[in-house]
C-alpha positions as CSV (number, residue, x, y, z in Angstrom):
1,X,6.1,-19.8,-13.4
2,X,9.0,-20.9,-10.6
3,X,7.2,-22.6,-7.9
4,X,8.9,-22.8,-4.3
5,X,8.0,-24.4,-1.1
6,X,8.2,-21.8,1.6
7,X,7.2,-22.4,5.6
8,X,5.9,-19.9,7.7
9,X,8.4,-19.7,11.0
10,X,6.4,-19.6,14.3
11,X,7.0,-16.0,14.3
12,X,5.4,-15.4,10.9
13,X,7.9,-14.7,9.2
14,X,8.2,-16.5,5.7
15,X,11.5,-16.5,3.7
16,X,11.7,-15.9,0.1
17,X,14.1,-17.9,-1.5
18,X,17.5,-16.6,-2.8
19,X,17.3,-17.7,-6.0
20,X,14.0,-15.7,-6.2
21,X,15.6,-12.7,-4.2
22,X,18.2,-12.6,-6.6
23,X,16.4,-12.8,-9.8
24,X,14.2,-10.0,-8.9
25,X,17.0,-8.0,-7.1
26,X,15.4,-7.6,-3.8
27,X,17.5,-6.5,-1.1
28,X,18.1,-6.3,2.7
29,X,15.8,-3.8,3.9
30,X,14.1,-2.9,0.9
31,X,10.2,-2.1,0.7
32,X,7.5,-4.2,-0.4
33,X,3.7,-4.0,-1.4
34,X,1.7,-7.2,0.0
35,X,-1.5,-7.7,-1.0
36,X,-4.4,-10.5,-0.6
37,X,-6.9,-10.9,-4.0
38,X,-10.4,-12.3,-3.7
39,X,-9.1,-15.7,-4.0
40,X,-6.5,-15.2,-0.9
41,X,-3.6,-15.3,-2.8
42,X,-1.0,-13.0,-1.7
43,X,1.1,-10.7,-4.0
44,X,4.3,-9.1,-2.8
45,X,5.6,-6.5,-5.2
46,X,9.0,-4.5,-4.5
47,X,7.8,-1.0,-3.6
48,X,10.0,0.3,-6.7
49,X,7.6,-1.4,-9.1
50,X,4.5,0.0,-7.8
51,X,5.9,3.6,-7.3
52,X,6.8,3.2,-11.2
53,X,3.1,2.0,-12.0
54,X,1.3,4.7,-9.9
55,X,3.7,7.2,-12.3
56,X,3.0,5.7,-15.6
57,X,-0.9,5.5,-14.7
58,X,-0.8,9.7,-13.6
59,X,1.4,10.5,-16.6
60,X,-1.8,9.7,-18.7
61,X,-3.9,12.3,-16.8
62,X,-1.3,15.2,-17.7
63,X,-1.3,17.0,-21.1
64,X,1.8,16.6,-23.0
65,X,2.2,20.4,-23.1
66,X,2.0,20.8,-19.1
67,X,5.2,20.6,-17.1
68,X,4.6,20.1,-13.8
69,X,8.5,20.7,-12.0
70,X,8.3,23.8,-14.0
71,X,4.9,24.9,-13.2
72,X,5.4,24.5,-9.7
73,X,8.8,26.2,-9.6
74,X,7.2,28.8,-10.9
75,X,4.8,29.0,-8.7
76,X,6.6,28.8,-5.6
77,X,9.1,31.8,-7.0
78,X,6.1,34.1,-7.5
79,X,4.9,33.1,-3.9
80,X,8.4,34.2,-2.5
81,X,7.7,37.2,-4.6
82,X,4.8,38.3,-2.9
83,X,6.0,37.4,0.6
């Protein structure tokens, strides 16, 4: 684990290092998921990362043999259909 020395400007703001900004590609702008664990250690997670988690964990609730974008599509023509 890289351990760095951050301070917290009067502000609040709290600068992650380049070397770590780098490494993890994290860019100017870019969104981020903080959180706070039982033990009050903060997490911060690019947004990317979680977005792909939340995906992989609701691909395991859909059968292999369901498409969804086509499903939908479908859906949506036989609504404009019927309009």
């Amino acid at each position: 684990m890289n351990e760095h020395h951050v301070t917290m400007a009067a502000n609040g703001r709290i600068v992650v290092p380049s070397q770590i900004r780098s490494n993890l590609g994290m860019e100017k702008g870019g969104g981020f998921v903080m959180t706070v664990d039982e033990s009050g250690t903060i997490h911060l997670e690019p947004l990317r990362n979680v977005i792909a988690r939340v995906q992989d964990e609701v691909r395991g609730y859909i059968p292999d043999d369901v498409d969804l974008v086509d499903d939908l599509s479908a859906q949506r023509r036989k609504e404009a259909a019927d309009e």
